[in-house]
C-alpha positions as CSV (number, residue, x, y, z in Angstrom):
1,X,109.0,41.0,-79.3
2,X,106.1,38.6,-78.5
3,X,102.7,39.9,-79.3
4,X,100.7,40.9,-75.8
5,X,98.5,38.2,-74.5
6,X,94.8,38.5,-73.5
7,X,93.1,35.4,-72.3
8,X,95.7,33.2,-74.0
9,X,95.3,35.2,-77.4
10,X,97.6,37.6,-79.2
11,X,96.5,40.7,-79.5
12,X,96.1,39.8,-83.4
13,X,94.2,37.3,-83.4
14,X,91.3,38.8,-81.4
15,X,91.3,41.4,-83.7
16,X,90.5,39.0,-86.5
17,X,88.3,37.4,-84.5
18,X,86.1,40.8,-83.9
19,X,86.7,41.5,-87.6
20,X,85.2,38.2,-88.6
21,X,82.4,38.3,-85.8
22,X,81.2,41.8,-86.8
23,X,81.7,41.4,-90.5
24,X,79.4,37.6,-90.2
25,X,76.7,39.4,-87.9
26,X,76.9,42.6,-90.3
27,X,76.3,40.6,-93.9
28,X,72.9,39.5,-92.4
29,X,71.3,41.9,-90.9
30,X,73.1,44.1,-93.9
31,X,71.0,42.2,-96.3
32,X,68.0,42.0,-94.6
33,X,68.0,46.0,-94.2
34,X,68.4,46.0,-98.0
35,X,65.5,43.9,-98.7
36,X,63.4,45.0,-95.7
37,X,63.9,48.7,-95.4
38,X,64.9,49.8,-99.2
39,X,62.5,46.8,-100.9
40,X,65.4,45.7,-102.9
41,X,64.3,42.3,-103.1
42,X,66.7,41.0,-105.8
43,X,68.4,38.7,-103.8
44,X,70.0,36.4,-106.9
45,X,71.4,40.0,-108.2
46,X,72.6,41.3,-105.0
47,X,74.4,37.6,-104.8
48,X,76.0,38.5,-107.9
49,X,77.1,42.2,-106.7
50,X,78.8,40.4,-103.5
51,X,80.6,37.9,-106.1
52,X,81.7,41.2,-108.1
53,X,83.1,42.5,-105.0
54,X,84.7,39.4,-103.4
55,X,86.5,39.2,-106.7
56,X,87.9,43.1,-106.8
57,X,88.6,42.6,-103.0
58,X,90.5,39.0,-103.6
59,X,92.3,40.6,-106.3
60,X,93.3,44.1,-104.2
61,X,95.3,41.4,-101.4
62,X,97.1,39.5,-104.3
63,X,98.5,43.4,-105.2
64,X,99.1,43.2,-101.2
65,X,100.9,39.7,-101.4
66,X,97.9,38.3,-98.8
67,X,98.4,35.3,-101.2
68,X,100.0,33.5,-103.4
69,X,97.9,32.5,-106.6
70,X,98.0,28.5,-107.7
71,X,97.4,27.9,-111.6
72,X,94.0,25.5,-111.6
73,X,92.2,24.3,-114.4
74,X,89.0,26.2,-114.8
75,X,86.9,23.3,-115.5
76,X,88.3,21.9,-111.9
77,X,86.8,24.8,-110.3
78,X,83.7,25.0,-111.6
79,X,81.8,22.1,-110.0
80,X,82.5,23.7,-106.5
81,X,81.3,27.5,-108.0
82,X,78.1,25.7,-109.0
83,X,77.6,24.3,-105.2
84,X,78.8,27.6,-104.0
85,X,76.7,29.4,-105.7
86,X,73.9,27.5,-105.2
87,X,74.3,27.9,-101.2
88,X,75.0,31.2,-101.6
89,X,71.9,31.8,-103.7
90,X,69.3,30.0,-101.9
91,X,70.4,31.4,-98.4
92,X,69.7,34.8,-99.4
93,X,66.4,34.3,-101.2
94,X,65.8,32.8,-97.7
95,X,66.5,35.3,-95.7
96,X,64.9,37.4,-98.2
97,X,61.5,35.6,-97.6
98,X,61.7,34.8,-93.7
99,X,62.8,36.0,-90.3
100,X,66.5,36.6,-89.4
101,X,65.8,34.3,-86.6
102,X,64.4,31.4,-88.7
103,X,66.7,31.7,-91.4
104,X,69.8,31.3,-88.8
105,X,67.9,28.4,-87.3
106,X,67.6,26.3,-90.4
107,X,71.1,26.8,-91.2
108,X,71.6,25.5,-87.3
109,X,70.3,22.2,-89.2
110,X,73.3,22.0,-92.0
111,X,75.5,19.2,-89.2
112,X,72.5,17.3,-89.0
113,X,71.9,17.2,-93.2
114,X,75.6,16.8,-93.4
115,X,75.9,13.6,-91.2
116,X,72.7,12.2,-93.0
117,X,74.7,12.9,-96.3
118,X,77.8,11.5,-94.7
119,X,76.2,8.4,-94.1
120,X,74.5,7.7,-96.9
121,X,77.2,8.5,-99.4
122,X,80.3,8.1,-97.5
123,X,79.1,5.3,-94.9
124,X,80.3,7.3,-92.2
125,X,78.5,6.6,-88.7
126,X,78.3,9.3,-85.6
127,X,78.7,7.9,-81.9
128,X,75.1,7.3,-80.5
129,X,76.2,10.3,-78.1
130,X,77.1,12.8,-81.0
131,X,73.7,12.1,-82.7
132,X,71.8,12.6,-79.3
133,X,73.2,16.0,-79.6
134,X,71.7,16.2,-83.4
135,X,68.8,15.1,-82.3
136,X,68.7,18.0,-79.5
137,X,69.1,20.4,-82.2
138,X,66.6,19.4,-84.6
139,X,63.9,19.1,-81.8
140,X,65.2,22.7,-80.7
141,X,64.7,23.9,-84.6
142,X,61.3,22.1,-84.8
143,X,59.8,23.5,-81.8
144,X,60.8,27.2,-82.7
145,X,60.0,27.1,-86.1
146,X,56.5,25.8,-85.7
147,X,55.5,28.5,-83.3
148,X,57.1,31.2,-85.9
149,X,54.2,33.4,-87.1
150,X,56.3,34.6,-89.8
151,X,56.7,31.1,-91.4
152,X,55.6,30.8,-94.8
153,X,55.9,28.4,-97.7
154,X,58.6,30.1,-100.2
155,X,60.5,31.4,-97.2
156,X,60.3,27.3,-95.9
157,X,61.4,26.3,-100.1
158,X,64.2,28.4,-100.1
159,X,65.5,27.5,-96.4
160,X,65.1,24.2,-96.9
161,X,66.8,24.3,-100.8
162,X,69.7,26.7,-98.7
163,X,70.2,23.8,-96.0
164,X,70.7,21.1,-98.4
165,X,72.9,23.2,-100.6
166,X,74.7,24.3,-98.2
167,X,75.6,20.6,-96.6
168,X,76.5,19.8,-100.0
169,X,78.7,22.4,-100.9
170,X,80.7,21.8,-97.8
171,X,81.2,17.9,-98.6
172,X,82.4,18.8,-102.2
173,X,84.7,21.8,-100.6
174,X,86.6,20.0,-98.7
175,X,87.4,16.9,-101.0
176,X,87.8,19.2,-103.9
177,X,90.0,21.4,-102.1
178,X,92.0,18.6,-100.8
179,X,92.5,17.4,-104.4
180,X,93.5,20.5,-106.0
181,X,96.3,20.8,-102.8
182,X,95.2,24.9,-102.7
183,X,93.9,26.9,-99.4
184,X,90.6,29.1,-99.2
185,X,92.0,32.5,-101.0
186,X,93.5,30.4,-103.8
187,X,90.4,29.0,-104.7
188,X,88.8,31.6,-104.0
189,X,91.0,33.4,-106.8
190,X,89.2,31.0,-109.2
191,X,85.7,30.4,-107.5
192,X,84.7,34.6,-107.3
193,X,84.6,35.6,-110.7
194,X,83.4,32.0,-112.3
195,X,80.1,32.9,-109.3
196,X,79.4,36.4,-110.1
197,X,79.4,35.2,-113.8
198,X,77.2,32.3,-113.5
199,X,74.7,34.0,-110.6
200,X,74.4,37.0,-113.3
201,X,73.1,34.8,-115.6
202,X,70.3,33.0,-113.6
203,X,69.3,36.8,-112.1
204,X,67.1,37.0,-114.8
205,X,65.3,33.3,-114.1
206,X,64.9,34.2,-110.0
207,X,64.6,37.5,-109.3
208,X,61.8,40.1,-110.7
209,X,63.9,42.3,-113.3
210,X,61.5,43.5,-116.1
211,X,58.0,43.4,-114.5
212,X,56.2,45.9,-112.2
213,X,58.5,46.8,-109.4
214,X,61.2,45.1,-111.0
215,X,65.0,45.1,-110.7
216,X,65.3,47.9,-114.0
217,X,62.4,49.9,-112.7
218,X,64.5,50.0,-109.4
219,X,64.3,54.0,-108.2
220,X,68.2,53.8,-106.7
221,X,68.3,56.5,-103.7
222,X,71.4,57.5,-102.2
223,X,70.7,55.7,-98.9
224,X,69.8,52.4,-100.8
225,X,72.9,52.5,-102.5
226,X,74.7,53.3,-99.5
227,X,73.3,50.3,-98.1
228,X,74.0,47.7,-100.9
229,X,77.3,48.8,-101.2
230,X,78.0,48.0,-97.8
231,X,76.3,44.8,-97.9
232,X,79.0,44.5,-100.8
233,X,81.9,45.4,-98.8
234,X,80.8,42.7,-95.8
235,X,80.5,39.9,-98.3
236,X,84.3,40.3,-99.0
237,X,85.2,40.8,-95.3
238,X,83.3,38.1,-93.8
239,X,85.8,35.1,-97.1
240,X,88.9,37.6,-96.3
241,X,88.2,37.6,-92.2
242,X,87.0,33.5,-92.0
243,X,90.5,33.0,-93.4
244,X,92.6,34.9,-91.5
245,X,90.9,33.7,-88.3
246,X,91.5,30.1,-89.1
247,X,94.8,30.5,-90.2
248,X,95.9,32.5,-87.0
249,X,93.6,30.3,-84.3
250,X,92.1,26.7,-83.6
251,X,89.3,25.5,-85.4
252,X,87.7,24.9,-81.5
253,X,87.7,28.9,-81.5
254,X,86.4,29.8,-84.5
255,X,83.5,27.2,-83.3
256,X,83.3,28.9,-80.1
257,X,82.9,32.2,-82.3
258,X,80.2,30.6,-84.4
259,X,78.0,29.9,-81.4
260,X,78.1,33.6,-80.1
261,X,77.5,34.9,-83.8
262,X,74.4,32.8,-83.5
263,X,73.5,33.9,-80.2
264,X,73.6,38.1,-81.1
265,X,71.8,37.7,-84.8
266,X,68.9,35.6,-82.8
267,X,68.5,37.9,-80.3
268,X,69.3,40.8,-82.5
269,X,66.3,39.6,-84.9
270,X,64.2,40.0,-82.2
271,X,65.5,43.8,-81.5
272,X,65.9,44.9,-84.5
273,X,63.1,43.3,-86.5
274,X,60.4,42.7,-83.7
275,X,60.6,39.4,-84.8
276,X,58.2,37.2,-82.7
277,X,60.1,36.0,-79.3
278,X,57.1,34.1,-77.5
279,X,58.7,31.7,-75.3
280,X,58.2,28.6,-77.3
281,X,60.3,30.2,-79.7
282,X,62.3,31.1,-77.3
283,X,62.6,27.3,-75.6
284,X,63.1,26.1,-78.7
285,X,66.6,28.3,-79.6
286,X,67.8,27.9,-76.3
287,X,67.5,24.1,-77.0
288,X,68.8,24.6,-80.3
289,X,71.8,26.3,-78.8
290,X,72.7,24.1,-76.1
291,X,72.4,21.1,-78.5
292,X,75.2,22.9,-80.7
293,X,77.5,23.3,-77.0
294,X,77.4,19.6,-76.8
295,X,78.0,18.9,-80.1
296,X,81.3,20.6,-80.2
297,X,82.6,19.8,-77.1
298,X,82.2,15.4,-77.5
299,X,83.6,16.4,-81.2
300,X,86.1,18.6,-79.9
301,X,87.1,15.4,-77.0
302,X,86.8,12.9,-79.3
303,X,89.6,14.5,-81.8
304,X,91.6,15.2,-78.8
305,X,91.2,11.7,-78.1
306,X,92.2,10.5,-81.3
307,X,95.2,12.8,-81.7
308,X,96.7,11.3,-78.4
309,X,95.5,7.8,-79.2
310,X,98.1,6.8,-81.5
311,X,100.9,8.6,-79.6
312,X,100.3,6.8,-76.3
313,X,100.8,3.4,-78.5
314,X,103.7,4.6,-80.4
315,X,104.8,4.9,-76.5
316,X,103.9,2.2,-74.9
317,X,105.8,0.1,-77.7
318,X,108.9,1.8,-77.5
319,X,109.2,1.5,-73.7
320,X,108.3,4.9,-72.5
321,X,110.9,6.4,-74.1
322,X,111.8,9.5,-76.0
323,X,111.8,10.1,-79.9
């Protein structure tokens, strides 16, 4: 029996989407709760923590057959743990330090960083109308991050080392993963356990763990622990959901899905938080937003367009007719 239909989706497949849109949302404001509410700011150890339970969770759907492991080199591996952990690191020290509303807006500007990188390393040009679209969303970013009264210099450091880390992760990602021929769970088999290990070890260099207030003079409550441990749990959800939902949509949807996961965490800093919501701020997310509409749609037309493009030729050579 075919699954039922709603909107042109299976029944399935916006479930995973829902699991992956509250699990994404959940992981942020998850973490800021930690560090806002229960002062556990200890965001290179809580990074670990997630690592520990990504890798306990990875392993609990190989028992489940979610996956099929690949044998990889360690040493293969490892570059793309560094990057990930680096990303990983930096973005939660950043939203440990700033706003949930300016830390989502810097990571707006990782498809900007990443077509700078693209260029300069890769010699790869955007259409003059695709980076009219960029420059949309940097001017959006710029104009609501200069009226943020929360803006401060190590929250700025940290956003700005998370944005460039980020961009580069995702350009080694894709041509390491390519290379080692594996999918996302695969390498995340590998990628977990090397990141909890090597974010353990630089807890000590980043976070406050032996001084006044530190991590080991920590006074765990039952709420606080309640709280991590969930912030645990979403870390694994959100690799296990952002898997499923690709595999089981388009990557236009999962796009679309990005852009109302940054809608409710902006809005929902402003609820939750009281962040500041003045309306330049406000102008300047909207812009942000509707820059990041246009971007996906000419890239979503201009793949469409080259998709077709090569079997209209194949077409016109062989007379109109059928393969």
């Amino acid at each position: 029996m075919a699954d039922a239909q709603i909107a042109g989706f299976s029944v399935r497949t916006i479930s995973l989407m829902v699991f992956n849109f509250v699990s994404a949302v959940g992981i942020v404001f998850m973490n800021k709760y930690v560090f806002h509410v229960y002062k556990y700011n200890f965001a290179a150890f809580v990074t670990c923590l997630h690592f520990v339970a990504t890798t306990v969770g990875v392993q609990g759907c190989r028992m489940f057959n979610m996956y099929e492991p690949k044998k990889l080199n360690h040493l293969d591996v490892l570059p793309i743990t560094v990057a990930f952990c680096a990303f990983v690191v930096c973005n939660n020290l950043s939203l440990q330090y700033n706003s949930v509303g300016f830390y989502q807006l810097m990571k707006v500007l990782t498809t900007p960083v990443v077509v700078v990188l693209q260029r300069q390393f890769y010699d790869i040009h955007v259409p003059p109308n695709l980076l009219a679209c960029l420059c949309v969303i940097c001017f959006g970013v710029t104009v609501s991050t200069v009226s943020d009264v929360s803006m401060n210099f190590l929250g700025t450091f940290w956003a700005v080392m998370g944005l460039v880390s980020t961009a580069f992760y995702q350009l080694l990602v894709k041509s390491r993963q390519e290379n080692l021929k594996c999918n996302a769970m695969q390498l995340l088999h590998y990628q977990a356990p090397q990141s909890a290990a090597v974010v353990f070890c630089l807890t000590p260099f980043l976070d406050n763990v032996t001084g006044e207030n530190g991590l080991l003079s920590y006074e765990y409550t039952t709420p606080a622990m309640t709280a991590i441990f969930a912030a645990c749990a979403l870390a694994f959800c959100v690799n296990l959901s952002t898997f499923l939902v690709i595999g089981n949509s388009s990557v236009v949807s999962y796009q679309v899905l990005g852009h109302f996961k940054l809608v409710l965490i902006l809005i929902s800093g402003v609820l939750l938080f009281g962040e500041d919501s003045n309306v330049i701020r406000l102008t300047g997310m909207v812009m942000s937003f509707c820059g990041i509409l246009a971007y996906t749609e000419l890239k979503r037309a201009k793949s469409k367009t080259e998709e077709t493009t090569p079997m209209k030729s194949a077409t016109e050579v062989g007379g109109g007719g059928k393969f």
